[in-house]
Each structure stands twice: as structure tokens, then as C-alpha cells.
N, CA, C and O atoms as a GROMACS GRO file, in nm:
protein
  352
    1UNK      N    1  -0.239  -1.399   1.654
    1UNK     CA    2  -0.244  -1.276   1.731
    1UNK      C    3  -0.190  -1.161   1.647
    1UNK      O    4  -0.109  -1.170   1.554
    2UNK      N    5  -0.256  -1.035   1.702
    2UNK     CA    6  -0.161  -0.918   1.622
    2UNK      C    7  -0.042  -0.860   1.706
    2UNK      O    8  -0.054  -0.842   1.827
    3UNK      N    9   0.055  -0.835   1.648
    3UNK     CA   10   0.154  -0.801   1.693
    3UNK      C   11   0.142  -0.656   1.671
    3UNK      O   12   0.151  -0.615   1.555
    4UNK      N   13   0.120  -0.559   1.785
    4UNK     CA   14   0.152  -0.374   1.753
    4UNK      C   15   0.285  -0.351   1.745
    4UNK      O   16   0.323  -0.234   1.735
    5UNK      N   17   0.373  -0.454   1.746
    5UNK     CA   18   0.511  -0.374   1.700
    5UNK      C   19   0.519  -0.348   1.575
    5UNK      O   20   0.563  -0.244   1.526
    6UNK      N   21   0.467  -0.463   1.506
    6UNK     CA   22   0.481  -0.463   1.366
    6UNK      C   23   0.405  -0.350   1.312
    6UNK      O   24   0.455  -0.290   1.217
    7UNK      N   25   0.258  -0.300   1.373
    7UNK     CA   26   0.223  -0.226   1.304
    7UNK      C   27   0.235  -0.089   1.321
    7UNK      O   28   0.163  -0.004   1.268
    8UNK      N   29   0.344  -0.065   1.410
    8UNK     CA   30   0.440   0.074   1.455
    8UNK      C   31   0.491   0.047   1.358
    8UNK      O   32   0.466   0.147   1.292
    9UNK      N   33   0.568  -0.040   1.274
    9UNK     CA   34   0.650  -0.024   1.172
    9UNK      C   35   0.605  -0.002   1.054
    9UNK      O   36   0.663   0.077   0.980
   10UNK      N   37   0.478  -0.076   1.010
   10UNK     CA   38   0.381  -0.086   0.950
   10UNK      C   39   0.281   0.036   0.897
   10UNK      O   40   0.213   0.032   0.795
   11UNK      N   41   0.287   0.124   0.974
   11UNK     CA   42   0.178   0.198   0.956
   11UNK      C   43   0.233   0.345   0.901
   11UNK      O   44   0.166   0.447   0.882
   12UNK      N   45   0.373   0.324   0.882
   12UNK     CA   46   0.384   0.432   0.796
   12UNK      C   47   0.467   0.448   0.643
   12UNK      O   48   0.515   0.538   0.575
   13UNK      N   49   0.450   0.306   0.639
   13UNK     CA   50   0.450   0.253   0.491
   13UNK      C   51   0.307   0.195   0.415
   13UNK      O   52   0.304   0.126   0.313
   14UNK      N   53   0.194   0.242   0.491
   14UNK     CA   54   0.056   0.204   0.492
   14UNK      C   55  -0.010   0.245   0.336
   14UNK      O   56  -0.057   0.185   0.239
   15UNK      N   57   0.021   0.414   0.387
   15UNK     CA   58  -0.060   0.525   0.248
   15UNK      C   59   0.036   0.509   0.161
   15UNK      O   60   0.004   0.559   0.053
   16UNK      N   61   0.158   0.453   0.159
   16UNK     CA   62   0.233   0.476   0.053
   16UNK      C   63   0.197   0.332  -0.033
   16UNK      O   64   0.210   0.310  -0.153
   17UNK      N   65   0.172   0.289   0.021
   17UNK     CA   66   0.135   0.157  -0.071
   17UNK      C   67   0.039   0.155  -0.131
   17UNK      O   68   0.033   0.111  -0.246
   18UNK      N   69  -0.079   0.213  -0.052
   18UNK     CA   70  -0.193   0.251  -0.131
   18UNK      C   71  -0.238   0.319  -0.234
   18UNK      O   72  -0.315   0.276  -0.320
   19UNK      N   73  -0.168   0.480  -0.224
   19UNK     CA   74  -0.144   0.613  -0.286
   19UNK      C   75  -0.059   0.520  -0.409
   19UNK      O   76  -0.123   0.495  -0.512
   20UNK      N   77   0.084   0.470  -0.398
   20UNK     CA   78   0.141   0.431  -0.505
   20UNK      C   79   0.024   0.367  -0.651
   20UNK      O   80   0.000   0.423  -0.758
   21UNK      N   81  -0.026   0.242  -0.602
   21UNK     CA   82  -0.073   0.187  -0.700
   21UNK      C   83  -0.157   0.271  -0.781
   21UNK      O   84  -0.119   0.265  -0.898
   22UNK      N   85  -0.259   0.347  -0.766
   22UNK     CA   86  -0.321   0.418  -0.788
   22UNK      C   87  -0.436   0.274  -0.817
   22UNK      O   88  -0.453   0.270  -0.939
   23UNK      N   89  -0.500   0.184  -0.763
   23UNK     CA   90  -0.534   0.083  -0.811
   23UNK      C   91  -0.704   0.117  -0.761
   23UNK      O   92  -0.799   0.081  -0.830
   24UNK      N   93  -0.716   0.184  -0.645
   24UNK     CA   94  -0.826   0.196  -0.570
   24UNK      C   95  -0.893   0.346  -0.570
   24UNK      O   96  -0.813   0.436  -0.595
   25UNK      N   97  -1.006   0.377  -0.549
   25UNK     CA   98  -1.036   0.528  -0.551
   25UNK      C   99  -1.023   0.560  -0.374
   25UNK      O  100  -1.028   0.505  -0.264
   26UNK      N  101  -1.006   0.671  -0.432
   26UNK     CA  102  -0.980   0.736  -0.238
   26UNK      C  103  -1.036   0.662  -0.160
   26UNK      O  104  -0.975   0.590  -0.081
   27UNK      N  105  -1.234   0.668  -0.174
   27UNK     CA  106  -1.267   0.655  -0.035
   27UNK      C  107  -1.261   0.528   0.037
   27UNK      O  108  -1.283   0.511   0.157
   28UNK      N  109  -1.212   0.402  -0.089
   28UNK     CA  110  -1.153   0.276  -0.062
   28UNK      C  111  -1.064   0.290   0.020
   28UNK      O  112  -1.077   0.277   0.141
   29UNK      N  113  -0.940   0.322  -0.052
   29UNK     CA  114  -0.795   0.393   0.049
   29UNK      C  115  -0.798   0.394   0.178
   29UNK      O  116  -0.733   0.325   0.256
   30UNK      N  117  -0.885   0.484   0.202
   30UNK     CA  118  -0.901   0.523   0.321
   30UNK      C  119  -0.986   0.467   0.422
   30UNK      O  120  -0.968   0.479   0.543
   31UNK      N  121  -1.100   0.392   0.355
   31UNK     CA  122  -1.134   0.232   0.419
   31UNK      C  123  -1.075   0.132   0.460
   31UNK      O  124  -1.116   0.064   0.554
   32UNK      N  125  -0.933   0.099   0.369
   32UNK     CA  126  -0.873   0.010   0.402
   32UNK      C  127  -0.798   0.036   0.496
   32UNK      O  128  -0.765  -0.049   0.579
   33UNK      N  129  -0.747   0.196   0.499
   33UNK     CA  130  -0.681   0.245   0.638
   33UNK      C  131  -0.717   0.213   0.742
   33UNK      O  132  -0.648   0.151   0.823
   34UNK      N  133  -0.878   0.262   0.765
   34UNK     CA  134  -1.001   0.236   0.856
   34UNK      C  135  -0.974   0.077   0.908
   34UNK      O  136  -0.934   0.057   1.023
   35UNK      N  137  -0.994  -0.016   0.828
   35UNK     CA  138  -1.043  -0.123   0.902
   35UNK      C  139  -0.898  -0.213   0.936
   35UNK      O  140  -0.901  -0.320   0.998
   36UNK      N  141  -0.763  -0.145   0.879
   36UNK     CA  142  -0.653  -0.171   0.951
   36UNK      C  143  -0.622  -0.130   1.088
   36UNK      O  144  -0.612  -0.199   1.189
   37UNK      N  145  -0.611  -0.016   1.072
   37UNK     CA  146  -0.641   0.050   1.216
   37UNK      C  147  -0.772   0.010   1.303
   37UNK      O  148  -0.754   0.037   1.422
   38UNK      N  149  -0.889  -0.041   1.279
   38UNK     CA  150  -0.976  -0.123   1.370
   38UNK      C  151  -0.956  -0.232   1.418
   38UNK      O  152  -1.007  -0.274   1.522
   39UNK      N  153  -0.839  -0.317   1.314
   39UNK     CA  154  -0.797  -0.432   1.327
   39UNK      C  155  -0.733  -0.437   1.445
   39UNK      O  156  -0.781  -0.504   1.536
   40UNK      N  157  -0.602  -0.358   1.462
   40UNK     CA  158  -0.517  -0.352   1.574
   40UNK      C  159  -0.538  -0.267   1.683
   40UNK      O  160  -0.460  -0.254   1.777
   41UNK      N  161  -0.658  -0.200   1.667
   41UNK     CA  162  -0.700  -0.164   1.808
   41UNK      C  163  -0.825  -0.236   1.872
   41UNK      O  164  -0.892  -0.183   1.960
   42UNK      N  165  -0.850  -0.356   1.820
   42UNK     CA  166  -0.947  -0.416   1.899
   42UNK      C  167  -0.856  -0.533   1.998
   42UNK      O  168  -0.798  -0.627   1.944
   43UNK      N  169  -0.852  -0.512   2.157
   43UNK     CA  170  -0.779  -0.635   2.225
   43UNK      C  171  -0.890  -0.662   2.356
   43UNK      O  172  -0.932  -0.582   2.441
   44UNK      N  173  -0.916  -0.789   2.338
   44UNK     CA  174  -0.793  -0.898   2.233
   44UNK      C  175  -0.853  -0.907   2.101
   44UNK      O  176  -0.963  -0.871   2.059
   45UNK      N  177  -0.763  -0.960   2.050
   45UNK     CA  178  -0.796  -0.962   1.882
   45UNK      C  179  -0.898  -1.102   1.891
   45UNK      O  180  -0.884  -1.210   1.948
   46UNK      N  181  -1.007  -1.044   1.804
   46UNK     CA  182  -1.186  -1.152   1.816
   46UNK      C  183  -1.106  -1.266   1.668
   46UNK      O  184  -0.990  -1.258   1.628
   47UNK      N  185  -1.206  -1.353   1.623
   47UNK     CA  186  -1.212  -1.381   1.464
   47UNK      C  187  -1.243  -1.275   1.376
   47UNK      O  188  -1.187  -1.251   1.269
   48UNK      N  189  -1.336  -1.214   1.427
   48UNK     CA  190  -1.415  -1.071   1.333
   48UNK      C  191  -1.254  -0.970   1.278
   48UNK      O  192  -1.247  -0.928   1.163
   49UNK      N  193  -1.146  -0.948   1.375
   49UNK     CA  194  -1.116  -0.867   1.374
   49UNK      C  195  -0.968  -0.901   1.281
   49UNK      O  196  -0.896  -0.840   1.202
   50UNK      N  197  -0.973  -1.036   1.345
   50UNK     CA  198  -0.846  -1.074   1.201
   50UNK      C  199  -0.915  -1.112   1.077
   50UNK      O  200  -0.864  -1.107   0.965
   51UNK      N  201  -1.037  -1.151   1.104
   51UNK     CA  202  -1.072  -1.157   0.907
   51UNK      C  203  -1.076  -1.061   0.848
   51UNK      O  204  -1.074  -1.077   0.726
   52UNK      N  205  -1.084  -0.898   0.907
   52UNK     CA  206  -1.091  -0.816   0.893
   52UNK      C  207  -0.943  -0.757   0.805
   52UNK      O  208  -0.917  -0.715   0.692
   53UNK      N  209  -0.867  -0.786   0.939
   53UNK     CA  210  -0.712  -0.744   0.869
   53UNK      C  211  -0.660  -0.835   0.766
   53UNK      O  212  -0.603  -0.779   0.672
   54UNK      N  213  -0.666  -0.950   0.765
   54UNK     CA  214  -0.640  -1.040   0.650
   54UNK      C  215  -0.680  -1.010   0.479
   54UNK      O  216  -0.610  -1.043   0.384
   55UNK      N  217  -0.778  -0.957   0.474
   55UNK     CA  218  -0.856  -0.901   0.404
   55UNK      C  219  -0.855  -0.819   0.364
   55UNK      O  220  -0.915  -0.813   0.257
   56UNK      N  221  -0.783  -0.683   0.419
   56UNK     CA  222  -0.757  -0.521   0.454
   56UNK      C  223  -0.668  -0.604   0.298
   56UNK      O  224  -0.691  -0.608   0.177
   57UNK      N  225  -0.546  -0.666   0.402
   57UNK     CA  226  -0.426  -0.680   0.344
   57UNK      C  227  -0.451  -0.746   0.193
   57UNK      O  228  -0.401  -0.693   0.093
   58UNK      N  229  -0.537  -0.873   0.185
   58UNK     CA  230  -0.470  -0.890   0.040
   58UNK      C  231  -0.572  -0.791  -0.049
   58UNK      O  232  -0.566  -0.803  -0.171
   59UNK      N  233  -0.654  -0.704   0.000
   59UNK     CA  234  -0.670  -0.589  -0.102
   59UNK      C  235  -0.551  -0.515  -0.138
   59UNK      O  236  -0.512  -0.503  -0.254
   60UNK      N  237  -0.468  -0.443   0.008
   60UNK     CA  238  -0.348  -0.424  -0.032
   60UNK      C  239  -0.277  -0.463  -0.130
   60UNK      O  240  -0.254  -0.395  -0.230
   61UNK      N  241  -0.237  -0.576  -0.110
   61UNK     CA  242  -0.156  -0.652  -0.200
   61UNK      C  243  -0.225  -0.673  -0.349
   61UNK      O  244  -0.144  -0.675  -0.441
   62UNK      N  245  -0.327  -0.686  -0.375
   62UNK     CA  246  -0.384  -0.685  -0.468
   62UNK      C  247  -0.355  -0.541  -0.545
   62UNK      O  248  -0.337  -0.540  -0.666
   63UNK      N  249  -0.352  -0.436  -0.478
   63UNK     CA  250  -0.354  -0.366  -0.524
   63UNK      C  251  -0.204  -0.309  -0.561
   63UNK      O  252  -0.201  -0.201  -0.620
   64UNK      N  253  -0.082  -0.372  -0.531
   64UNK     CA  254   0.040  -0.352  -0.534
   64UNK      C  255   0.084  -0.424  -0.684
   64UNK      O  256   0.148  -0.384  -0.781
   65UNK      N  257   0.021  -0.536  -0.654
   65UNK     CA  258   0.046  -0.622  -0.752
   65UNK      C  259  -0.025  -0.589  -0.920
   65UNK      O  260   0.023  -0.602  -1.032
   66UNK      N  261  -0.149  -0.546  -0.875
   66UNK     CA  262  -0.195  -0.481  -1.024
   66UNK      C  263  -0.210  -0.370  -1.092
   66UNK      O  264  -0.241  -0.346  -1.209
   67UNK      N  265  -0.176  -0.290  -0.980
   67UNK     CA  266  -0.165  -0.125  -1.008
   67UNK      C  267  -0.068  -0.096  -1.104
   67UNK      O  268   0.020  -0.178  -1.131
   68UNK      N  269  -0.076   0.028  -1.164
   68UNK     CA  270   0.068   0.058  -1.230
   68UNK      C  271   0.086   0.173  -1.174
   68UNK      O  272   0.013   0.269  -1.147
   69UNK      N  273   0.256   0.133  -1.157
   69UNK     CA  274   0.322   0.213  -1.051
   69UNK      C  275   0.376   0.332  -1.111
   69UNK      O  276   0.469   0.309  -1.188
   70UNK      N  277   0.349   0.440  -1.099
   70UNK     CA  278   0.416   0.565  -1.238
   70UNK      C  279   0.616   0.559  -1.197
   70UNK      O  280   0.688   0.528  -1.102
   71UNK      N  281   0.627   0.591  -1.286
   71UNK     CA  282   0.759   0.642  -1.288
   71UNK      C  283   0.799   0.741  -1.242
   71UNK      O  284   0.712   0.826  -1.226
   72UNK      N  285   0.920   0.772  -1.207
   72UNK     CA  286   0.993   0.854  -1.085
   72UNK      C  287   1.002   0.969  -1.194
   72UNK      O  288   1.035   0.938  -1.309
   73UNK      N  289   0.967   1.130  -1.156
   73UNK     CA  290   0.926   1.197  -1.241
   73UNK      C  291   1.068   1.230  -1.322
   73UNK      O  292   1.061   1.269  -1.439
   74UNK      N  293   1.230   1.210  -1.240
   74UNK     CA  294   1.346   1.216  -1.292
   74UNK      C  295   1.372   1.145  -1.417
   74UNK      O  296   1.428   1.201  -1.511
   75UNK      N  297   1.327   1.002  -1.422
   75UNK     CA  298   1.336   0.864  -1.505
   75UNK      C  299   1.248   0.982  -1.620
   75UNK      O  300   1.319   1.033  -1.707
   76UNK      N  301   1.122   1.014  -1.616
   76UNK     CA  302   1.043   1.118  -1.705
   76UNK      C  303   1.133   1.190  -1.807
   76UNK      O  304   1.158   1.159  -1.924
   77UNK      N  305   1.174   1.291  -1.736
   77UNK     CA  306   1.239   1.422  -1.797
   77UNK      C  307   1.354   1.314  -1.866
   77UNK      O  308   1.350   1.306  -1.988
   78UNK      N  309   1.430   1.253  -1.814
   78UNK     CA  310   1.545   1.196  -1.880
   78UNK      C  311   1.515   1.137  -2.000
   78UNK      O  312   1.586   1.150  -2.101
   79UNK      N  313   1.359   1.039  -1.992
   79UNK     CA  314   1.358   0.964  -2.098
   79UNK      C  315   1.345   1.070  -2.242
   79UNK      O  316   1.377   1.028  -2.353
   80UNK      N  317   1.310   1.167  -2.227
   80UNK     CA  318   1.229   1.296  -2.286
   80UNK      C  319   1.302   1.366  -2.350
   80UNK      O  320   1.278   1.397  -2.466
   81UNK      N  321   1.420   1.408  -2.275
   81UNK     CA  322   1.540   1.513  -2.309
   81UNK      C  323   1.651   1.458  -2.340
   81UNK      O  324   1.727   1.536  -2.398
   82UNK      N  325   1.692   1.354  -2.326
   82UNK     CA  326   1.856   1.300  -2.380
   82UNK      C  327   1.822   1.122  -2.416
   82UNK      O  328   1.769   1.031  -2.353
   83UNK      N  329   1.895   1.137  -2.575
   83UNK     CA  330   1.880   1.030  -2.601
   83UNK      C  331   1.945   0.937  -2.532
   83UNK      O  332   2.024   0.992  -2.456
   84UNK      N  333   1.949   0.768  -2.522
   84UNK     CA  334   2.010   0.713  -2.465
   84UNK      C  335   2.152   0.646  -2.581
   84UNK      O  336   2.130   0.610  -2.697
   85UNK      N  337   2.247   0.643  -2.536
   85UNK     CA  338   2.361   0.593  -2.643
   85UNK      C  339   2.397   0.464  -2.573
   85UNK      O  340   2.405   0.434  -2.454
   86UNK      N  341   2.418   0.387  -2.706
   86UNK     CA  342   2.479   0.249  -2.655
   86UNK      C  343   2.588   0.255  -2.691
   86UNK      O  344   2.635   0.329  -2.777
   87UNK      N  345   2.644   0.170  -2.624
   87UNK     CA  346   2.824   0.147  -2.618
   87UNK      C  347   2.818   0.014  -2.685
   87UNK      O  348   2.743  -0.062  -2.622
   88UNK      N  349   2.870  -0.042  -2.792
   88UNK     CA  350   2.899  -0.126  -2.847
   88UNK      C  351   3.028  -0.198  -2.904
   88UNK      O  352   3.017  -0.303  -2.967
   0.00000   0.00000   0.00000
């Protein structure tokens, strides 16, 4: 079954996972948004509708896992402007 609590919690760590990897082109993105959100508004939940979300997800995840994640633009400037010193 789907649980909508989870995806109250869920759904606004959604684009950030997506947006992060940079792994997918937009109109993917926003497909996968699509057929998450179709997922949990179909009740009761069919087979169609969890193969659906199952699927959503390990694109997700696929895409977490192989994307490269940029660096925090602070980590940037630092690496750039001050050398690093070791203590020895």
C-alpha cells in the first residue's frame, strides 16, 4: 500500500534530489515528478500504479547514485583562494 504520510514528508525533498544530481534532463525530472504524484493519488492503489512508483523511484535513486553532485559553492571559493596548511 502507499502510505500519504510518507509522501507529505516526501515530497519536498522530491526536486531536490532530482535537481541535485544533475543526472536527468528537465523534461525527465519533471516526469518523474508526474508519475510520483500519479502514483499517490490514485486510491486505491491498482498494480499499474505501484509499478509505476517503484520505478519513479529507482530512477531516482539511480540518479542519486550516479550523478555528480557539485560542490557547495563555499567549499569552491575556499579551495581557490587559501591554500590549505598541514599541521605536522
Amino acid at each position: 500500500t502507499l502510505h500519504y504520510q510518507f509522501y507529505a514528508w516526501y515530497f519536498h525533498t522530491l526536486a531536490l534530489m532530482l535537481w541535485i544530481s544533475n543526472q536527468y534532463p528537465v523534461l525527465i525530472r519533471v516526469m518523474l515528478m508526474g508519475a510520483i504524484e500519479y502514483s499517490f493519488l490514485v486510491f486505491p492503489a491498482t498494480p499499474f500504479s505501484s509499478a509505476v512508483l517503484q520505478i519513479s523511484h529507482l530512477f531516482v535513486m539511480w540518479g542519486i547514485l550516479n550523478g555528480k553532485v557539485p560542490a557547495a559553492r563555499h567549499e569552491q571559493e575556499t579551495r581557490k583562494s587559501k591554500p590549505v596548511k598541514k599541521f605536522i
